[in-house]
PyMOL Python script that loads the backbone (N, CA, C, O; Angstrom):
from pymol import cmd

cmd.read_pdbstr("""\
ATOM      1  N   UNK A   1     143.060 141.291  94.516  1.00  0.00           N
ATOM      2  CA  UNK A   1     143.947 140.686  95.484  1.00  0.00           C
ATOM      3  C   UNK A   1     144.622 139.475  94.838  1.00  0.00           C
ATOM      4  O   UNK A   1     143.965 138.721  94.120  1.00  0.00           O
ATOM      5  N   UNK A   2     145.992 139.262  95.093  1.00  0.00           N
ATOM      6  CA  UNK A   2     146.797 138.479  93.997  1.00  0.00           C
ATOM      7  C   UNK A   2     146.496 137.112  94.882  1.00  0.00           C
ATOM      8  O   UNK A   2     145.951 137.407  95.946  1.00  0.00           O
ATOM      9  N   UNK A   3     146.699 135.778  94.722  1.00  0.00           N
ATOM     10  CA  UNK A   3     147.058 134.644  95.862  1.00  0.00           C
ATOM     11  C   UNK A   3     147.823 134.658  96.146  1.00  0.00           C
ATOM     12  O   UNK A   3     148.731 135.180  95.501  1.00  0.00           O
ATOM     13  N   UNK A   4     148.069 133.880  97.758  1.00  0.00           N
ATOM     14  CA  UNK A   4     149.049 133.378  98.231  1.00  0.00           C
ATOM     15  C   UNK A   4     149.783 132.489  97.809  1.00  0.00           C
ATOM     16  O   UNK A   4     149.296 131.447  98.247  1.00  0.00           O
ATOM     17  N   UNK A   5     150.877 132.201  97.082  1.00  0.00           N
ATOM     18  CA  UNK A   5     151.491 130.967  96.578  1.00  0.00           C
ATOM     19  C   UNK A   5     151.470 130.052  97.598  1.00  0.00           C
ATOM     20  O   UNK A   5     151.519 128.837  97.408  1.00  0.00           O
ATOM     21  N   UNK A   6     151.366 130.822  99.164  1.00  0.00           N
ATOM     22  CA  UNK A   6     152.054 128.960  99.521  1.00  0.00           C
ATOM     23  C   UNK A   6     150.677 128.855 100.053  1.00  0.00           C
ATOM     24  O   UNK A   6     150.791 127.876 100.790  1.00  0.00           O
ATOM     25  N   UNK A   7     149.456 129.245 100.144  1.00  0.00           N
ATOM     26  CA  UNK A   7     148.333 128.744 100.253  1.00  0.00           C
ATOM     27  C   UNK A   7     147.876 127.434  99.501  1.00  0.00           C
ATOM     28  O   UNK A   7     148.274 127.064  98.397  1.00  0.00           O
ATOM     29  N   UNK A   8     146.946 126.795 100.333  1.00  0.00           N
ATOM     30  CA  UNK A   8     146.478 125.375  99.238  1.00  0.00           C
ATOM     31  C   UNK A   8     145.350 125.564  98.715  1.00  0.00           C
ATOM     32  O   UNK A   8     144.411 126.001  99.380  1.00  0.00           O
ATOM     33  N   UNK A   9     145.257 125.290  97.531  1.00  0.00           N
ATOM     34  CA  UNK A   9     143.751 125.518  97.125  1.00  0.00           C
ATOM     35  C   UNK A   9     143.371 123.806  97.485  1.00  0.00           C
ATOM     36  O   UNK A   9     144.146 122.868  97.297  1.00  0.00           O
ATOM     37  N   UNK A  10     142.494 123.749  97.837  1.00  0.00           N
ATOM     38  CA  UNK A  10     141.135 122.754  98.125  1.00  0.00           C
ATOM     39  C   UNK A  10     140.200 122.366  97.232  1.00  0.00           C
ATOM     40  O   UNK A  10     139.020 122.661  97.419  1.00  0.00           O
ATOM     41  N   UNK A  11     140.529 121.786  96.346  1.00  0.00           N
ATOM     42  CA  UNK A  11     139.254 120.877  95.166  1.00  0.00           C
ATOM     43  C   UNK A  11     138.617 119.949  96.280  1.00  0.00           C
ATOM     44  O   UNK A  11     139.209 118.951  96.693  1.00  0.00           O
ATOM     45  N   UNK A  12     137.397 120.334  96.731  1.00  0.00           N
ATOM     46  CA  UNK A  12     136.444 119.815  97.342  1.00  0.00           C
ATOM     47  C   UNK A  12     135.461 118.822  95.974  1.00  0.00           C
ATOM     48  O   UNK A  12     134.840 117.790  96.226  1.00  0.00           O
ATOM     49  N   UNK A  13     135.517 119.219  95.119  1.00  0.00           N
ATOM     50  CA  UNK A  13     134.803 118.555  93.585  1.00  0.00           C
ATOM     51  C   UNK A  13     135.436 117.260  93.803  1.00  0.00           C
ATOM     52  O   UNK A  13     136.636 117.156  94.056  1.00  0.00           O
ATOM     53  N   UNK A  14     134.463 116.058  93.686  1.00  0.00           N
ATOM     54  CA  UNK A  14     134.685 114.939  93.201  1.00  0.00           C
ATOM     55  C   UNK A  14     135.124 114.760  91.602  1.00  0.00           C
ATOM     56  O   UNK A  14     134.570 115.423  90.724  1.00  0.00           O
ATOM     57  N   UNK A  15     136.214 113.761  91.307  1.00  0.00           N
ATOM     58  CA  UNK A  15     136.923 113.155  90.001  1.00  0.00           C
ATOM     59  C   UNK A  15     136.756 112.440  89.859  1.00  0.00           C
ATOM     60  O   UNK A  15     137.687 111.811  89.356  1.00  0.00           O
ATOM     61  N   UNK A  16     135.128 111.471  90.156  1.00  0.00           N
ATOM     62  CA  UNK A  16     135.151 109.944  89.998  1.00  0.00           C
ATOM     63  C   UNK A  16     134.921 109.536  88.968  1.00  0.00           C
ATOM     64  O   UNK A  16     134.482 110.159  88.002  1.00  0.00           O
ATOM     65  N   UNK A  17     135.379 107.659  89.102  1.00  0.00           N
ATOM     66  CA  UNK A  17     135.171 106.943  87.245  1.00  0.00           C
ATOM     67  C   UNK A  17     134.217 106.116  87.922  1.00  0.00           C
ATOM     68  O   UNK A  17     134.430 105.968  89.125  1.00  0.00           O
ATOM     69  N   UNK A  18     132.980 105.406  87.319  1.00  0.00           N
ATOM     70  CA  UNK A  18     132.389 104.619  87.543  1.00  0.00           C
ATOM     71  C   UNK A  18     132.775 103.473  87.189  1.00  0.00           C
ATOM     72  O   UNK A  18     133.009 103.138  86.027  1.00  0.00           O
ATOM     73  N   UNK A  19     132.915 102.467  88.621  1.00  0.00           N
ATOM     74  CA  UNK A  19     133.516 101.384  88.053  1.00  0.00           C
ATOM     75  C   UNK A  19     132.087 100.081  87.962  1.00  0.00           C
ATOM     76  O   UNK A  19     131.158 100.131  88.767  1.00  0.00           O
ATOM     77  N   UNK A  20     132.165  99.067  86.921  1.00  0.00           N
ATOM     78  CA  UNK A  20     131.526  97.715  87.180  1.00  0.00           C
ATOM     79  C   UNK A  20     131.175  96.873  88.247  1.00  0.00           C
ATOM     80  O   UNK A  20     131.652  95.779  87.945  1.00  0.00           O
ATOM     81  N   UNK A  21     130.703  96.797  89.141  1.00  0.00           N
ATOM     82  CA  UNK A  21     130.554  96.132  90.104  1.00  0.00           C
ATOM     83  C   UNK A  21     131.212  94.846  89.512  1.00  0.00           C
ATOM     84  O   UNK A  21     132.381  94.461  89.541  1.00  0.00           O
ATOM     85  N   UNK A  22     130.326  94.423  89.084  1.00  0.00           N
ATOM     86  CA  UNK A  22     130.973  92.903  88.430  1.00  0.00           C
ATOM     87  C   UNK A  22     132.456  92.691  87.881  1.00  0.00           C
ATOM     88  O   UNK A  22     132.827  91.537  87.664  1.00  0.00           O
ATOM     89  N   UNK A  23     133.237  93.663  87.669  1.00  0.00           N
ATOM     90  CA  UNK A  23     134.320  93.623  87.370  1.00  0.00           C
ATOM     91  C   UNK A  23     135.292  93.645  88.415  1.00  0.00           C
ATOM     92  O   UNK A  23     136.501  93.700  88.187  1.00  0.00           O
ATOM     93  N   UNK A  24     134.628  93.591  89.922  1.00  0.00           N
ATOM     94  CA  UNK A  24     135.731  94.116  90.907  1.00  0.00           C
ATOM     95  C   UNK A  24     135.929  92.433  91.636  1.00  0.00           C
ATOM     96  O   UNK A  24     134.874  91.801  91.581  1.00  0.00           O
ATOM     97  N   UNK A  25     136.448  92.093  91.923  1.00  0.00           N
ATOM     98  CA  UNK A  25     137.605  90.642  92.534  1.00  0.00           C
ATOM     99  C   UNK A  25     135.958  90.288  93.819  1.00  0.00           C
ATOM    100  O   UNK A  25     135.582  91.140  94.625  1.00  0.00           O
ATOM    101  N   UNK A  26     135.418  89.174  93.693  1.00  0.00           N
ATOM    102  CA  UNK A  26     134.170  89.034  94.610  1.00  0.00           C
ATOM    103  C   UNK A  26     134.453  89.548  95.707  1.00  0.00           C
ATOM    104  O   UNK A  26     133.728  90.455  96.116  1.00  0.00           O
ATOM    105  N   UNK A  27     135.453  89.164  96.401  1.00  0.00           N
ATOM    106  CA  UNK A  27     135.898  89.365  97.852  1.00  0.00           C
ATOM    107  C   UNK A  27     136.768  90.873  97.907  1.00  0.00           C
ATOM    108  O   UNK A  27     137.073  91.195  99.055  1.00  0.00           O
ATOM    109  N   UNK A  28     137.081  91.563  97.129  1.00  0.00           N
ATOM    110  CA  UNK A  28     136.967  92.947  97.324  1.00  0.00           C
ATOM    111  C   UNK A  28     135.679  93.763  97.407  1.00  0.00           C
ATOM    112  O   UNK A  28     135.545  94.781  98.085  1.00  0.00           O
ATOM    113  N   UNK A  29     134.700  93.169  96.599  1.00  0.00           N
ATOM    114  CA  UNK A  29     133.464  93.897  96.838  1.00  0.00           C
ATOM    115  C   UNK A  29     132.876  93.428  98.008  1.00  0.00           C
ATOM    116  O   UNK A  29     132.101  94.194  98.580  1.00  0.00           O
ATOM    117  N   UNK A  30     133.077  92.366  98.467  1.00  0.00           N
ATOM    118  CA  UNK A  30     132.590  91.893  99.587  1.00  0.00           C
ATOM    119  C   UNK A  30     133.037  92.711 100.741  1.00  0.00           C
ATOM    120  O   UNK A  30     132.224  93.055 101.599  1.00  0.00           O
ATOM    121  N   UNK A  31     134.161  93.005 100.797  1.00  0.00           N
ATOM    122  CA  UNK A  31     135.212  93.953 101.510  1.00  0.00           C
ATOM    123  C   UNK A  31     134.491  95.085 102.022  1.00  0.00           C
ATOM    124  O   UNK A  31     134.175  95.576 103.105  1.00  0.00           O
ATOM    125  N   UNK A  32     134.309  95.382 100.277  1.00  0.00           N
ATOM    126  CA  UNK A  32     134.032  97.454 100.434  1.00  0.00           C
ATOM    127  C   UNK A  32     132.777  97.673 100.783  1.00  0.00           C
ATOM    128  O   UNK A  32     132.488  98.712 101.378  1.00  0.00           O
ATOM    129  N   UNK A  33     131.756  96.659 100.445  1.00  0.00           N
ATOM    130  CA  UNK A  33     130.465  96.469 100.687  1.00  0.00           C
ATOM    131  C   UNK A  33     130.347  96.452 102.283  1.00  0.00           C
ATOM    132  O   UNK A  33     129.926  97.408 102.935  1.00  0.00           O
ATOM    133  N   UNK A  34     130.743  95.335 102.779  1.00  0.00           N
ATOM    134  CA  UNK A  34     130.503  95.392 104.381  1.00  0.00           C
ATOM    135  C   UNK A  34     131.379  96.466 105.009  1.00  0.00           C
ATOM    136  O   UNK A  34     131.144  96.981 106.102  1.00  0.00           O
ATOM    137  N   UNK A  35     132.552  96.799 104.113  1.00  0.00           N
ATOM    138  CA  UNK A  35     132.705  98.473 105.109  1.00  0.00           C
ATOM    139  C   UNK A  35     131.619  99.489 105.103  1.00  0.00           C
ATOM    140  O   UNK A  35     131.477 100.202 106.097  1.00  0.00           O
ATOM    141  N   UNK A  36     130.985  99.595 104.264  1.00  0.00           N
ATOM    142  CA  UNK A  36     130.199 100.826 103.693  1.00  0.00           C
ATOM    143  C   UNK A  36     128.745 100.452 104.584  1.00  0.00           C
ATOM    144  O   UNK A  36     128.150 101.487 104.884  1.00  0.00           O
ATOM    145  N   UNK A  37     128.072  99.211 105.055  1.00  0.00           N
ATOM    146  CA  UNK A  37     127.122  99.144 106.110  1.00  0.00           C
ATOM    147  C   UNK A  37     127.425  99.381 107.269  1.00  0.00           C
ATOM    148  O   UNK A  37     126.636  99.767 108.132  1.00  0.00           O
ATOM    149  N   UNK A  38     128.619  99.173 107.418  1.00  0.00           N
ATOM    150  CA  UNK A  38     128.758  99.039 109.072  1.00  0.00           C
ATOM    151  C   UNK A  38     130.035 100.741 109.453  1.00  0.00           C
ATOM    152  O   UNK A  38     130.903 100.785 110.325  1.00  0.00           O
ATOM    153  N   UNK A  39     129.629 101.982 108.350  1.00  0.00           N
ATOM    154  CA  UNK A  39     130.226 102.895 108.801  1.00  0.00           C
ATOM    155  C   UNK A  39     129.553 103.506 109.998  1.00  0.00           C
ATOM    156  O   UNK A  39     128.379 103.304 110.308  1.00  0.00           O
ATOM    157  N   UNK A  40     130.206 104.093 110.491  1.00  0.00           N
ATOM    158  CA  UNK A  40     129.483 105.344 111.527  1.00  0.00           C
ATOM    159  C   UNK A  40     128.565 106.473 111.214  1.00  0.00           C
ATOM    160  O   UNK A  40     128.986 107.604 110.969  1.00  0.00           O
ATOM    161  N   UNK A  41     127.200 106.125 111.226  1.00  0.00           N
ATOM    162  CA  UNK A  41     126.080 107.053 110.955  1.00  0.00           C
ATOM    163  C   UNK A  41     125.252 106.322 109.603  1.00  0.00           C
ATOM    164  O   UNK A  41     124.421 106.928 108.928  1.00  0.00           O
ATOM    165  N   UNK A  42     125.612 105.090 109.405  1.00  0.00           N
ATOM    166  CA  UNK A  42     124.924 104.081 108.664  1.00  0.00           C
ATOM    167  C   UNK A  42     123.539 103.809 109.215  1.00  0.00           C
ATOM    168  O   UNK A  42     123.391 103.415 110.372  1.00  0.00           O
ATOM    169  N   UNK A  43     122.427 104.037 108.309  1.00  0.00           N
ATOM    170  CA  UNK A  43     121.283 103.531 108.756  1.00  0.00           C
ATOM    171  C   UNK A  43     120.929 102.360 107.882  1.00  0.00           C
ATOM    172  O   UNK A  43     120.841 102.558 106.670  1.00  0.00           O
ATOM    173  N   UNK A  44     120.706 101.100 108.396  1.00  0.00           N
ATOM    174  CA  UNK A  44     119.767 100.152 107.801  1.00  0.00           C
ATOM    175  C   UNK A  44     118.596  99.279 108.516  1.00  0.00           C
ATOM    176  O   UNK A  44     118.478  98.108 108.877  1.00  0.00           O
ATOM    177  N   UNK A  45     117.693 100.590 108.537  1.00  0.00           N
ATOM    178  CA  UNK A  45     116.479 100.076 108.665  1.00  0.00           C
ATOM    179  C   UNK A  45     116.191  99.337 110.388  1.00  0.00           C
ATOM    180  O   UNK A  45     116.061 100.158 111.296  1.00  0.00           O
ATOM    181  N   UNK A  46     116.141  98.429 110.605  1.00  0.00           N
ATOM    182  CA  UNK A  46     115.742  97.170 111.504  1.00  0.00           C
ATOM    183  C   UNK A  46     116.759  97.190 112.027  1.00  0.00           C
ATOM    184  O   UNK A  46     117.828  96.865 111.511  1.00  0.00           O
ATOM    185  N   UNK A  47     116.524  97.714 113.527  1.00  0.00           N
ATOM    186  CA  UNK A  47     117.724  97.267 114.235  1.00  0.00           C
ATOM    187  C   UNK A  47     117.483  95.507 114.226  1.00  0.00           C
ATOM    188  O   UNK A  47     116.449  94.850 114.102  1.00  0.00           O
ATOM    189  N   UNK A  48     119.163  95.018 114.446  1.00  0.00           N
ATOM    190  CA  UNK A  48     119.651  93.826 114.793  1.00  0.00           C
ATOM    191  C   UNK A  48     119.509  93.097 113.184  1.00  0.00           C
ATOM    192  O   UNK A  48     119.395  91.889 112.972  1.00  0.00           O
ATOM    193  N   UNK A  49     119.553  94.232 112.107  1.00  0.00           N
ATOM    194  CA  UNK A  49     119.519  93.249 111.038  1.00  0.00           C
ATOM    195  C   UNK A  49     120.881  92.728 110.762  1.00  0.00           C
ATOM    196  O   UNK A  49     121.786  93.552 110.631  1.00  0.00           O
ATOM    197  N   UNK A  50     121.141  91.439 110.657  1.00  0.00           N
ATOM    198  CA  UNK A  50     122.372  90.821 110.366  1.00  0.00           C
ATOM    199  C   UNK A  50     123.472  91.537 109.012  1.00  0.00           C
ATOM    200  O   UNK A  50     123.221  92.077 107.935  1.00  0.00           O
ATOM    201  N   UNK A  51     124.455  91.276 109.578  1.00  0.00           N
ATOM    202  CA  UNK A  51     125.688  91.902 108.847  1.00  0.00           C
ATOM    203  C   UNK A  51     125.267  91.275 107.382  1.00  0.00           C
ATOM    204  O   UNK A  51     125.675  91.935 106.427  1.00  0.00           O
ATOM    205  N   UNK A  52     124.402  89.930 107.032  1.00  0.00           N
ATOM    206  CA  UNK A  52     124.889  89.440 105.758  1.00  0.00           C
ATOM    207  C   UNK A  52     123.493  89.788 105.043  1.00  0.00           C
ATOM    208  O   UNK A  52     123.379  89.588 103.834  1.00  0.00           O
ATOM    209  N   UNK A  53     122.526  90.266 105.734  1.00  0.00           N
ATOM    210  CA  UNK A  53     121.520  90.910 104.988  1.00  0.00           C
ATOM    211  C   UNK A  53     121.320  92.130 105.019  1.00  0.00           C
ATOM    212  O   UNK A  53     120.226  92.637 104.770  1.00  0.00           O
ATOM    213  N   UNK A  54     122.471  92.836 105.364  1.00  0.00           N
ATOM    214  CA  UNK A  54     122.896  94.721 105.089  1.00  0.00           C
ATOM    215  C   UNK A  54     123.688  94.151 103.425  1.00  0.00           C
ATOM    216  O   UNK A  54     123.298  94.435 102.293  1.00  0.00           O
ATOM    217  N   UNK A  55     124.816  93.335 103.806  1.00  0.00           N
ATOM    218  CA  UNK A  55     125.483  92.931 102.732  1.00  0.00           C
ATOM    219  C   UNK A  55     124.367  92.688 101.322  1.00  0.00           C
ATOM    220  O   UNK A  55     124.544  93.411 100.341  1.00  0.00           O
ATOM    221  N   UNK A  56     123.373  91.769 101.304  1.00  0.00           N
ATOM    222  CA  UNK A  56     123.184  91.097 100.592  1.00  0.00           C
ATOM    223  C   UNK A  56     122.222  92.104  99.632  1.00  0.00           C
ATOM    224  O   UNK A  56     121.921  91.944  98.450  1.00  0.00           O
ATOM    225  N   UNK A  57     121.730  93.526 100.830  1.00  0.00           N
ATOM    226  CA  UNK A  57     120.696  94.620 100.023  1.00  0.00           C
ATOM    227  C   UNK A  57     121.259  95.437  99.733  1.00  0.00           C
ATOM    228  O   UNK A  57     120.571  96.432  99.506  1.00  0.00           O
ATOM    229  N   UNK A  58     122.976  95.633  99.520  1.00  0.00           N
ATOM    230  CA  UNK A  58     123.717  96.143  98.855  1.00  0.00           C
ATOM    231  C   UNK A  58     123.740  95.530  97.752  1.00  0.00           C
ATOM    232  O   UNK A  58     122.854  95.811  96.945  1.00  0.00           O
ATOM    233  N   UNK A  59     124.419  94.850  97.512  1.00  0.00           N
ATOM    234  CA  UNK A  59     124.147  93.535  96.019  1.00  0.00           C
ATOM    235  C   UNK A  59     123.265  93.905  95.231  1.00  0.00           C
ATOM    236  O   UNK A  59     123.477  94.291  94.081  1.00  0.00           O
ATOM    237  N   UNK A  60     121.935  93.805  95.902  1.00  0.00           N
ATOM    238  CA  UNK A  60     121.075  93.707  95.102  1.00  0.00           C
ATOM    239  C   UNK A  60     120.688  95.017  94.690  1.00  0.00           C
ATOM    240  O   UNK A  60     119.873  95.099  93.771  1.00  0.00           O
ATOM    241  N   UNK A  61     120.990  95.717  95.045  1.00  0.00           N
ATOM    242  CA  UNK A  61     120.673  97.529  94.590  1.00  0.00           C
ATOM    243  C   UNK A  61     122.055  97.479  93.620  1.00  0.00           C
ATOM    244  O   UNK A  61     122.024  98.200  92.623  1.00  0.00           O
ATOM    245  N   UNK A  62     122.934  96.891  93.791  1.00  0.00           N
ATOM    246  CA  UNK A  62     123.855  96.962  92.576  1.00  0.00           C
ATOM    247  C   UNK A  62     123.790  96.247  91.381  1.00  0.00           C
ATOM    248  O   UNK A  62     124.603  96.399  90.470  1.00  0.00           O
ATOM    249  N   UNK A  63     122.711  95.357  91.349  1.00  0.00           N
ATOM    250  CA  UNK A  63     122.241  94.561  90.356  1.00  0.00           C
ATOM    251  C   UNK A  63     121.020  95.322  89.543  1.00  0.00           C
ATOM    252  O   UNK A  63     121.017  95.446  88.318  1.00  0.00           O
ATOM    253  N   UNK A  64     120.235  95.694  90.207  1.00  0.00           N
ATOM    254  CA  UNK A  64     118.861  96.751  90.098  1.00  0.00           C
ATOM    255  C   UNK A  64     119.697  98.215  89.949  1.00  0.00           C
ATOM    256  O   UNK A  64     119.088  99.246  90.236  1.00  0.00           O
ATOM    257  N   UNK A  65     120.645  98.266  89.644  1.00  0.00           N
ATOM    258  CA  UNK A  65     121.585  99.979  88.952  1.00  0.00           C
ATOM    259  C   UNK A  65     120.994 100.696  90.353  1.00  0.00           C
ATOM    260  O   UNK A  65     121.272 101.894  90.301  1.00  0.00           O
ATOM    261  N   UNK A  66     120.269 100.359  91.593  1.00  0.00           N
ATOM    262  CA  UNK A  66     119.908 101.307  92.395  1.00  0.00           C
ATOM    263  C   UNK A  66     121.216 102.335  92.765  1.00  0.00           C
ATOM    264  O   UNK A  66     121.192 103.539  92.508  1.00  0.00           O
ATOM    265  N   UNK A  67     122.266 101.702  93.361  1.00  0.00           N
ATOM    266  CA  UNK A  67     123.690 102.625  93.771  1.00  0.00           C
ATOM    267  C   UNK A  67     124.842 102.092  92.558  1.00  0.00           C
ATOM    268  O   UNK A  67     124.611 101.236  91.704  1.00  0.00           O
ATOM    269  N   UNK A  68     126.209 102.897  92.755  1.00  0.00           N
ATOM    270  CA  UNK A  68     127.025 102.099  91.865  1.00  0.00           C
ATOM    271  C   UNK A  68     128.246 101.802  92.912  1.00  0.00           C
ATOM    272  O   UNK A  68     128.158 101.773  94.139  1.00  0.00           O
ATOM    273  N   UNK A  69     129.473 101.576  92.063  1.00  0.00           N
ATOM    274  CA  UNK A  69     130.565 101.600  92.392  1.00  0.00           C
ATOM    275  C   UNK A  69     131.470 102.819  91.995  1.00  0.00           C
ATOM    276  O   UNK A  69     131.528 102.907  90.769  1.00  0.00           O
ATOM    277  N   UNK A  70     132.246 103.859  92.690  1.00  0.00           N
ATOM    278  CA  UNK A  70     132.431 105.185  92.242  1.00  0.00           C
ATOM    279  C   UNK A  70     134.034 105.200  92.810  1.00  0.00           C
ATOM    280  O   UNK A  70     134.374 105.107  93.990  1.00  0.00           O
ATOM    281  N   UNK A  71     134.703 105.308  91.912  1.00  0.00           N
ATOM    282  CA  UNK A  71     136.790 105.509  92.575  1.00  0.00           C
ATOM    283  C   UNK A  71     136.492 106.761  92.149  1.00  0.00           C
ATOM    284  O   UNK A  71     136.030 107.064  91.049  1.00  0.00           O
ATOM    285  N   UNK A  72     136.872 107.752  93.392  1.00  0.00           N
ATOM    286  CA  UNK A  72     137.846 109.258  93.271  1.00  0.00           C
ATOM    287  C   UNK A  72     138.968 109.253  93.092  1.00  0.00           C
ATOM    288  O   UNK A  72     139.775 108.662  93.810  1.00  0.00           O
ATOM    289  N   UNK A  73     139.321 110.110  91.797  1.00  0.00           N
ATOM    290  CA  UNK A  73     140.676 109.888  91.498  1.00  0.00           C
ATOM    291  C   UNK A  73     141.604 110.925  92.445  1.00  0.00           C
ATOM    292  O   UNK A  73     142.802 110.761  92.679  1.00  0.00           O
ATOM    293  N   UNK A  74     140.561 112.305  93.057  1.00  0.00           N
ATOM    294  CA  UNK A  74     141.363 112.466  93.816  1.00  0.00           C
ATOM    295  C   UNK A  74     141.807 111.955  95.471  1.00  0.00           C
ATOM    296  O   UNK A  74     142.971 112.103  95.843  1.00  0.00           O
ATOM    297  N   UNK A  75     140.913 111.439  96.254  1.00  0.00           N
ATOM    298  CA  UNK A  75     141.500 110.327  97.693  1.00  0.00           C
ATOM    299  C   UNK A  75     141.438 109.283  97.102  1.00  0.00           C
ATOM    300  O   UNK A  75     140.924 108.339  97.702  1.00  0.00           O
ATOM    301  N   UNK A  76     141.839 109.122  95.992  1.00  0.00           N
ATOM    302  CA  UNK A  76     142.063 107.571  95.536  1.00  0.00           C
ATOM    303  C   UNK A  76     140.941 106.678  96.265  1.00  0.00           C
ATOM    304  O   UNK A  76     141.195 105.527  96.618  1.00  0.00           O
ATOM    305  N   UNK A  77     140.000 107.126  96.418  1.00  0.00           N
ATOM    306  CA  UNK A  77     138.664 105.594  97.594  1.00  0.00           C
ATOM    307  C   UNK A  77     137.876 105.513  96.354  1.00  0.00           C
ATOM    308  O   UNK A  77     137.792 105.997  95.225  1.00  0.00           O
ATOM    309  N   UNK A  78     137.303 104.590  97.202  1.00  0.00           N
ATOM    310  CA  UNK A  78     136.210 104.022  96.487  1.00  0.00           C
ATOM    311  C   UNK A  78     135.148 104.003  97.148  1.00  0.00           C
ATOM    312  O   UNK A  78     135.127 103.624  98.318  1.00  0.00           O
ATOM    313  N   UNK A  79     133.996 104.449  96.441  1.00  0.00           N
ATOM    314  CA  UNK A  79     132.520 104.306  97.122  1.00  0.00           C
ATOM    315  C   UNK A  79     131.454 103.816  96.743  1.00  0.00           C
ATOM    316  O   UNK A  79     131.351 103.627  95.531  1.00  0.00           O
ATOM    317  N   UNK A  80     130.289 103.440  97.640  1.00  0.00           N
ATOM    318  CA  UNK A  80     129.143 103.327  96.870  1.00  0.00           C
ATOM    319  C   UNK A  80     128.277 104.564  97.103  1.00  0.00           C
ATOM    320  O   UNK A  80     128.215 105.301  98.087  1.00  0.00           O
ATOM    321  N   UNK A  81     127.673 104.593  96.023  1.00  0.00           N
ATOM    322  CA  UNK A  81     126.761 105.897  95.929  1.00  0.00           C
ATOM    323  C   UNK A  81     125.291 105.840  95.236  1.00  0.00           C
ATOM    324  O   UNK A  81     125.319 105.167  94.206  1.00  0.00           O
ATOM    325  N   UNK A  82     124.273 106.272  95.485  1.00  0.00           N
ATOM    326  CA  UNK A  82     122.898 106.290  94.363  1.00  0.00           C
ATOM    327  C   UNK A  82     123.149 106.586  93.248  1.00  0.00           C
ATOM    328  O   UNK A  82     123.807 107.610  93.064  1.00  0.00           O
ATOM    329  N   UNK A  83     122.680 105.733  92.040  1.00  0.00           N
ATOM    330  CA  UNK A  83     122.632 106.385  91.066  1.00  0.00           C
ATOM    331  C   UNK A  83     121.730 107.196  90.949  1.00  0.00           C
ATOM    332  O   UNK A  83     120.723 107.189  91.656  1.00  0.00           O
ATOM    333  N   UNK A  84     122.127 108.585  89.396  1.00  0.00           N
ATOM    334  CA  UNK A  84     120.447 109.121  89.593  1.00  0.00           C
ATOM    335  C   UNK A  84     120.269 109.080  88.405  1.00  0.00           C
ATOM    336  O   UNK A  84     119.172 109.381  87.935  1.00  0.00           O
TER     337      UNK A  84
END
""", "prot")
cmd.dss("prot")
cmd.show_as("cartoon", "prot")
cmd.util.cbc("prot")
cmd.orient("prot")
């Protein structure tokens, strides 16, 4: 069966570069960091734990290589993710 030309193919595959934490502008990581606790279906632990100690056990898992910093080159975002 030949394809459809005007069909889309779908790269569901991630294209990410690992970026430096330390290399990113403080207050952008500060940014992407407190977006990434306070998404929808975020668990951290203890309810009523404060916004700046979700923040601050991000940090520190990025200091300890626990997660990284990850840009898809294809939705252009940026994430944090586990390392493994």
């Amino acid at each position: 069966m030949k394809p459809n030309p005007q069909e889309k193919i779908i790269d569901h595959q991630e294209n990410g570069v690992d970026v430096p934490y330390d290399q990113i502008d403080p207050e952008t990581l500060r940014n992407m960091i407190q977006e990434f606790v306070t998404r929808d279906g975020a668990d951290w632990g203890e309810p009523g734990c404060a916004l700046e100690d979700k923040i601050a056990q991000v940090m520190k898992q990025l200091k300890n290589k626990q997660v990284k910093v990850v840009f898809d080159l294809n939705s252009k975002t940026a994430n944090i993710v586990p390392c493994l």
